[in-house]
C-alpha positions in Angstrom: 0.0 0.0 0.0 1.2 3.2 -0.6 1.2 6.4 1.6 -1.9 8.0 -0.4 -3.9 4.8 -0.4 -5.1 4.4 3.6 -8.1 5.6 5.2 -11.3 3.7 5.3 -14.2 5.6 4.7 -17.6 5.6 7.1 -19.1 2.9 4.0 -16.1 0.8 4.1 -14.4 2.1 1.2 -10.8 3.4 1.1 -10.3 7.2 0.7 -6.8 7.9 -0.3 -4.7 9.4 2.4 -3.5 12.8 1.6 0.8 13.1 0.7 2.6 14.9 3.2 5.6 17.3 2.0 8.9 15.5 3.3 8.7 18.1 6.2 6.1 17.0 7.6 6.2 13.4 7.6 9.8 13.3 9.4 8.3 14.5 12.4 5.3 11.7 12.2 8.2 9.3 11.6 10.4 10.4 14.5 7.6 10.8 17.0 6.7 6.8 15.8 10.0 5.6 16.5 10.3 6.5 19.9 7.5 5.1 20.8 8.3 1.7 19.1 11.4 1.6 20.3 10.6 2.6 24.0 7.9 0.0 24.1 9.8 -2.8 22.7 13.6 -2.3 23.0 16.0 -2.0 20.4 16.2 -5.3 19.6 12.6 -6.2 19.4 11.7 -2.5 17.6 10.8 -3.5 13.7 10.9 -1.0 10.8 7.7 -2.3 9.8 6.1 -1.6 13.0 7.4 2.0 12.6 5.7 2.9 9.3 2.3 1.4 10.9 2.3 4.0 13.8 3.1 6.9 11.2 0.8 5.5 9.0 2.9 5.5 5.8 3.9 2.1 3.5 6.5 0.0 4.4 8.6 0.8 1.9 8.9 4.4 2.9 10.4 4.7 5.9 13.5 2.8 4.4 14.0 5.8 2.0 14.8 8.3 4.8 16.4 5.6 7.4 18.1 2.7 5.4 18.6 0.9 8.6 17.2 0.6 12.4 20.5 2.0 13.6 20.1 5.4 11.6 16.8 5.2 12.7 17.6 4.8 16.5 20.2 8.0 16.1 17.9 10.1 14.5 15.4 9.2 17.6 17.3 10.0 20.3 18.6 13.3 18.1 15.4 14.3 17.7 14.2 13.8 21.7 17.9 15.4 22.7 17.2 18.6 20.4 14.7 20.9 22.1 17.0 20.6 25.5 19.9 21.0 23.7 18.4 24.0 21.7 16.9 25.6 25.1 20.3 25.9 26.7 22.3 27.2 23.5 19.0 29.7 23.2 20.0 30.9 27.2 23.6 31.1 26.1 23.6 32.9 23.2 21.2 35.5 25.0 23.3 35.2 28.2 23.9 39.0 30.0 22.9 38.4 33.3 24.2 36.4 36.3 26.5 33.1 35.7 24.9 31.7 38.8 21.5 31.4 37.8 22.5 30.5 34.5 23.8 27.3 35.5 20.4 27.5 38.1 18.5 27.5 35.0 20.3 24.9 33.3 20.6 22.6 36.6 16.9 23.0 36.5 15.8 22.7 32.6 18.4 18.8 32.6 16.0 17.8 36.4 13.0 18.8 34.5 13.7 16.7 31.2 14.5 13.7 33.9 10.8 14.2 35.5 9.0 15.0 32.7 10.0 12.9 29.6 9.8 9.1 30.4 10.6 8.1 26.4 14.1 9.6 26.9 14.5 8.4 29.7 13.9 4.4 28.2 15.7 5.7 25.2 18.7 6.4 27.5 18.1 2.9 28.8 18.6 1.2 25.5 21.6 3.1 24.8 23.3 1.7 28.2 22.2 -1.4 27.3 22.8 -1.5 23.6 26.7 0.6 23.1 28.6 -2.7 24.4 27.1 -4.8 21.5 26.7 -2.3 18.8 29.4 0.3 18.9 28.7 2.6 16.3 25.1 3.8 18.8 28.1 4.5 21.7 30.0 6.9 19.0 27.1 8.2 18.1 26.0 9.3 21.9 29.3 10.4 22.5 29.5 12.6 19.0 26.2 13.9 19.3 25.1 14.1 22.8 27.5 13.6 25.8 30.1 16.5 23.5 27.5 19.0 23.1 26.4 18.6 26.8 29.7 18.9 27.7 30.3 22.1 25.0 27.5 23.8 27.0 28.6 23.0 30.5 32.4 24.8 29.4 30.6 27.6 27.8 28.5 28.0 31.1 32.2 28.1 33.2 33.7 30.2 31.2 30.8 32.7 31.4 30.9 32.7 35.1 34.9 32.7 35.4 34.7 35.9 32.6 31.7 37.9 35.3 34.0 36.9 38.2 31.5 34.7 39.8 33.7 31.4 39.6 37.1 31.1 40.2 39.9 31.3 38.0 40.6 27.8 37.4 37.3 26.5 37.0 37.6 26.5 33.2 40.6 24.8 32.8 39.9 22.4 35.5 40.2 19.1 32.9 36.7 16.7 34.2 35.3 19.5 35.7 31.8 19.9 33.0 31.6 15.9 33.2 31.3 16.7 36.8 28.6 19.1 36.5 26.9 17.0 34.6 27.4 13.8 36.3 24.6 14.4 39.2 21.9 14.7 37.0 22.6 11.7 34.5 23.0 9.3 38.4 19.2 10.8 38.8 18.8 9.2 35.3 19.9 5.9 36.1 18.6 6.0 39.7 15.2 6.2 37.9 15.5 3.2 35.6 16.8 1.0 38.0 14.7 2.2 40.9 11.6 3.7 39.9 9.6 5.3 43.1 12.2 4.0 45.2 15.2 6.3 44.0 16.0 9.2 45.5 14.1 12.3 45.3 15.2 14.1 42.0 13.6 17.7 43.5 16.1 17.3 46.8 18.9 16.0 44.3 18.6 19.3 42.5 19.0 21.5 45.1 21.9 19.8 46.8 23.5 19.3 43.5 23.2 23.1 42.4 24.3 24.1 46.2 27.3 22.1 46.0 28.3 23.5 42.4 28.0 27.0 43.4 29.6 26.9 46.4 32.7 24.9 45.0 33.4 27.1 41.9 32.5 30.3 44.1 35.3 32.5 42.9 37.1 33.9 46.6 35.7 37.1 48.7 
């Protein structure tokens, strides 16, 4: 069946379906795969299965992603970009106060680990999946853990420039993995715990208090 042939009308007769521009359909496609894949692992997510939930033929889906693996990247891309375009947007615009930049940003990563449970079992599958298919551990090191860690530097070297960290805070080598090394334990914490791990609210706060008052440039 092709993508213009679907719909069943109310007397049982099929109405074609109308053709979405290329722009439009990515979005139905992405949106698809993150469900299939959060509902039935990597392993057990089918291509097939894919183009049923966007509702386009079979056949399709293999013309933008010519294999599951592309697929799974452009996935978790796609549920990484609006954090990853939040922060930049704060950076760019960035005039005020280092300190409640990194605030902000402490609180926008907490609030993605709440809110957004398909990330979070897309993270799963990526801690699960890296060890037996390596190019998906390049892939969340290229795309993901080196932007993170791109914004965390640009948010020390803000506060260093106002005078609101200390000097050595953005040459201090580990120190962004360490900023962001709290919130991806919530992550984890989560998966493997569920209601039972700690509480990600009090985790925020003592995580933020502990950043400020260690890169706290001196009186």
């Amino acid at each position: 069946m092709t993508e213009a042939a679907a719909a069943t009308g109310g007397d049982g007769r099929q109405e074609p379906r109308a053709r979405l521009p290329p722009e439009a359909r990515m979005p139905q496609i992405l949106a698809a795969a993150i469900e299939e894949f959060a509902e039935r692992g990597y392993a057990g997510a089918r291509m097939a299965a894919v183009a049923r939930r966007a509702g386009i033929a079979k056949g399709l889906i293999y013309h933008y992603f010519p294999s599951k693996a592309e697929l799974f990247q452009a996935s978790i891309t796609a549920c990484a970009r609006p954090v990853f375009e939040d922060a930049e947007r704060r950076l760019s615009g960035f005039e005020g106060s280092a300190r409640q930049l990194l605030a902000d940003l402490i609180a926008l990563a907490y609030a993605r680990l709440r809110e957004e449970k398909q990330e979070r079992a897309l993270f799963r599958l990526i801690l699960t999946e890296a060890e037996r298919v390596p190019e998906l551990a390049e892939f969340y090191r290229r795309e993901i853990l080196d932007r993170a860690l791109g914004i965390a530097r640009a948010v020390l070297r803000a506060g260093v420039a106002s005078g609101e960290f200390r000097p050595a805070a953005a040459a201090l080598p580990g120190l962004a993995a360490v900023i962001m090394a709290p919130a991806v334990a919530g992550s984890v914490w989560q998966m493997i715990l569920g209601e039972a791990a700690p509480d990600l609210a009090a985790m925020q706060a003592a995580h933020l208090d502990l950043l400020l008052a260690g890169l706290g440039a001196a009186p």
